[in-house]
C-alpha positions in Angstrom: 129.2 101.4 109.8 125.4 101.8 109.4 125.2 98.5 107.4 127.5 96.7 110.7 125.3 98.3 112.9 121.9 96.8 111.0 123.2 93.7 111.1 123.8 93.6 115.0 119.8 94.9 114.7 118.6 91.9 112.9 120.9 89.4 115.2 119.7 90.8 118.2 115.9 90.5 116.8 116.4 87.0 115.9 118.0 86.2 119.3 114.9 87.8 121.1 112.1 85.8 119.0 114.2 82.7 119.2 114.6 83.2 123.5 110.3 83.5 122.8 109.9 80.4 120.6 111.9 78.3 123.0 109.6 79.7 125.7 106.5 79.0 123.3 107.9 75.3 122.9 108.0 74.5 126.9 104.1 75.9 127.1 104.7 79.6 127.8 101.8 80.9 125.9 102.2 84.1 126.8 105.3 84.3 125.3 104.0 83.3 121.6 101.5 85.9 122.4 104.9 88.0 122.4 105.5 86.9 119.0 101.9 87.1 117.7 102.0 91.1 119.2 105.2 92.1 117.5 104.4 90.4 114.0 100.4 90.6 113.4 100.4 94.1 111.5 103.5 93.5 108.7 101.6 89.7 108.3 98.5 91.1 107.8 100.6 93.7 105.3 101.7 90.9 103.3 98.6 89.0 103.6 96.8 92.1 102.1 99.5 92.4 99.1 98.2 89.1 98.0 94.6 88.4 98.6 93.6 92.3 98.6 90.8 91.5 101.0 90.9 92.6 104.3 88.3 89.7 106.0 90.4 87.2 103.7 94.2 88.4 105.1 92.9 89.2 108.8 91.9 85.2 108.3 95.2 84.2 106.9 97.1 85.6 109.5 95.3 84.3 112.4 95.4 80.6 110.4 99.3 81.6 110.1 99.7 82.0 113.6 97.9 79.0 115.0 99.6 76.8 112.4 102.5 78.0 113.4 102.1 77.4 117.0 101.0 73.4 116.1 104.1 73.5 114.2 106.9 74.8 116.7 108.5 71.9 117.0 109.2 71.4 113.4 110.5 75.0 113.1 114.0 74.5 112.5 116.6 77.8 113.7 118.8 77.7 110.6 116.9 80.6 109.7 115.2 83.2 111.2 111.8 82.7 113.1 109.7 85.6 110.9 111.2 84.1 107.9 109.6 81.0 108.8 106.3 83.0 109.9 106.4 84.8 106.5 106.4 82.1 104.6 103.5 80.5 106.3 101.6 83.5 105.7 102.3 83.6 102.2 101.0 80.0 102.0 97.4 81.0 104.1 97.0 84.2 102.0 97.6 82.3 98.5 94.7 79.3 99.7 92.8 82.3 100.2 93.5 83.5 96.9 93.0 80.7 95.2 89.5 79.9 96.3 88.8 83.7 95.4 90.0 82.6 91.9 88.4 79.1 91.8 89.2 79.1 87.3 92.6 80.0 87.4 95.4 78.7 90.1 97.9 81.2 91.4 101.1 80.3 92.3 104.5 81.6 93.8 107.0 79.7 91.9 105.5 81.3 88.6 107.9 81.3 85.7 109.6 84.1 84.0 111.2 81.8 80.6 112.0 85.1 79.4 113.6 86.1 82.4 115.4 83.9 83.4 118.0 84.4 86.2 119.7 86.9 83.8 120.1 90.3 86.0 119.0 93.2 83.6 120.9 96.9 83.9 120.3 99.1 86.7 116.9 101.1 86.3 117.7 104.4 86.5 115.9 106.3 89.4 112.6 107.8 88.8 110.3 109.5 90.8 108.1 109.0 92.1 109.2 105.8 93.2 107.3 102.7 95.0 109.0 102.9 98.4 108.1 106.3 99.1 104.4 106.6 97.6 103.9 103.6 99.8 104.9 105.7 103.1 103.0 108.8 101.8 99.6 108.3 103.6 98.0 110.2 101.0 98.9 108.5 97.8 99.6 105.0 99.4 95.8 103.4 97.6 97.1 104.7 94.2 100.5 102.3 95.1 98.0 99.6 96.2 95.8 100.0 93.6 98.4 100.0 90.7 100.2 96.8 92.7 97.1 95.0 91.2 97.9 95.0 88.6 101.5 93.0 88.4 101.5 89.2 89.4 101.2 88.2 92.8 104.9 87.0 92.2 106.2 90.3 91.5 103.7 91.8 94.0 105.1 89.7 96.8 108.7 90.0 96.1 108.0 94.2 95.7 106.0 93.8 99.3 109.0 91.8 101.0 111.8 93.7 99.8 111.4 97.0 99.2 108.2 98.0 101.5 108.7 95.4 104.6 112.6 95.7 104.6 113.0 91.9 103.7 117.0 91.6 102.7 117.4 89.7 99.6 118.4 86.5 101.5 115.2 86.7 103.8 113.3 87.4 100.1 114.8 84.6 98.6 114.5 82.2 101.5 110.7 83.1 102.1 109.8 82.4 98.1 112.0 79.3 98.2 113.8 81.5 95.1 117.6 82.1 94.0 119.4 85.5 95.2 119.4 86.3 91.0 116.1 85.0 90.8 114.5 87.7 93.7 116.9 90.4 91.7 115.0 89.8 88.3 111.7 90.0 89.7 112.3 92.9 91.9 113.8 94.4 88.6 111.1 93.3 86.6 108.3 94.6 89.0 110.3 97.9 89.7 110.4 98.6 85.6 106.3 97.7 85.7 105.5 100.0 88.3 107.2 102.7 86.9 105.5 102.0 83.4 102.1 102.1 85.1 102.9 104.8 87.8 104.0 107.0 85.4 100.5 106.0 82.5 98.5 107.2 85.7 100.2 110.4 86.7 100.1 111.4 82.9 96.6 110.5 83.5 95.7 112.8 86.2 97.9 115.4 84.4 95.6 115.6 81.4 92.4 115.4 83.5 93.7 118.6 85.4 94.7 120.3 82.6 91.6 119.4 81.4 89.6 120.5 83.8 91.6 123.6 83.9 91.0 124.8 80.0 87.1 123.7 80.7 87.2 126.5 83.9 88.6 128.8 81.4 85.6 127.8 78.7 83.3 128.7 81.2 84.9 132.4 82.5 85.1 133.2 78.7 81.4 132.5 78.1 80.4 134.0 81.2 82.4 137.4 80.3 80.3 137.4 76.7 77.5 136.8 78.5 78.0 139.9 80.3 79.1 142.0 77.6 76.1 141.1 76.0 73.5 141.7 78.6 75.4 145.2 79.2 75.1 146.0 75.5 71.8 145.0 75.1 70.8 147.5 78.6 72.5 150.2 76.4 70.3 149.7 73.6 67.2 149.3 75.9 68.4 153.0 77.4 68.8 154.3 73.9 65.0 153.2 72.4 63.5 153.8 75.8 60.3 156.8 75.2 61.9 158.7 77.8 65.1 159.3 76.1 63.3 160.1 72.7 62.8 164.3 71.6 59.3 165.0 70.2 
């Protein structure tokens, strides 16, 4: 029932930006301005996932947008409009990638030899996992941070899938990939994140334990030094002249 009733969701969103685009195509600006309104944050979302620069993916998007507009008419409604959007966003934000990486090239249709197609086994849940340190305000840079440092392939299909709520068609259709192929990677990057979540939680776990024994260090030495000081008043009493019998 819920999965029917997403569907009719993501039919009835398509139908509305499609009633907008063929607005946008007979001149109604402010109708693209609709469109622009409703999609700029999750573009500049998946802009960010790849250039990780915020002048760089605020630029991207804006490019997307007006190349999109130039392009209307070439925009073809066998799939859906932010698909199409997506995908030219991905393009803007990689250009912009690429010139921040002049040496080496980056590219979206990287291979995975050892991959494959092949679908793995299920990854066993684990926690915490991606999806929900990415909502958590508080721990969403330590996500961001540790996305670095998988391949802007994985880090896009992660991004579309399981943070934007890109089905696996939409996924696959955006990256020009197969359905297995999206399933691999998000695999792939899922395992990775784990492995790397779990190296820095293990991480902080040490340096608070750490930090912990080193408070306890410092109590210890503290309660000598007082025992010591109050010992050594004692003995100052004791020798004192005024305590001495002539």
């Amino acid at each position: 029932m819920a999965a029917h009733s997403t569907q009719f969701e993501v039919k009835a969103v398509a139908s509305d930006d499609l009633d907008l685009v063929h607005a946008s195509k007979n001149g109604d600006v402010a109708a693209f301005e609709q469109l622009v309104k409703k999609y700029d944050r999750q573009l500049l979302r998946i802009a960010q996932s790849v250039t990780h620069n915020r002048e760089d993916s605020q630029d991207a998007v804006q490019e997307a947008f007006f190349k999109a507009y130039q392009k209307l008419a070439e925009f073809r409604e066998d799939s859906q409009f932010s698909t199409w959007l997506i995908r030219i966003t991905l393009n803007q934000s990689l250009m912009k990638l690429r010139k921040q990486r002049a040496v080496r090239e980056v590219s979206l249709n990287e291979d995975f030899q050892a991959d494959g197609d092949i679908l793995p086994r299920e990854v066993t849940d684990w926690t915490p996992n991606p999806e929900q340190l990415y909502r958590a305000t508080e721990l969403r840079n330590i996500l961001i941070k540790t996305l670095e440092q998988v391949s802007p392939i994985l880090q896009t299909v992660f991004v579309l899938r399981d943070i934007e709520g890109l089905s696996i068609h939409q996924t696959a259709e955006v990256l020009n990939l197969s359905h297995a192929a999206v399933k691999a990677r998000l695999w792939r990057v899922r395992l990775q994140l784990r492995g790397l979540l779990n190296k820095y939680f293990s991480k902080q776990t040490e340096s608070a334990r750490a930090e912990l024994a080193e408070g306890r260090d410092s109590d210890e030495d503290l309660r000598l030094r007082g025992e010591v000081c109050t010992s050594g008043l004692r003995t100052a009493k004791t020798d004192s002249p005024a305590s001495l019998n002539f």
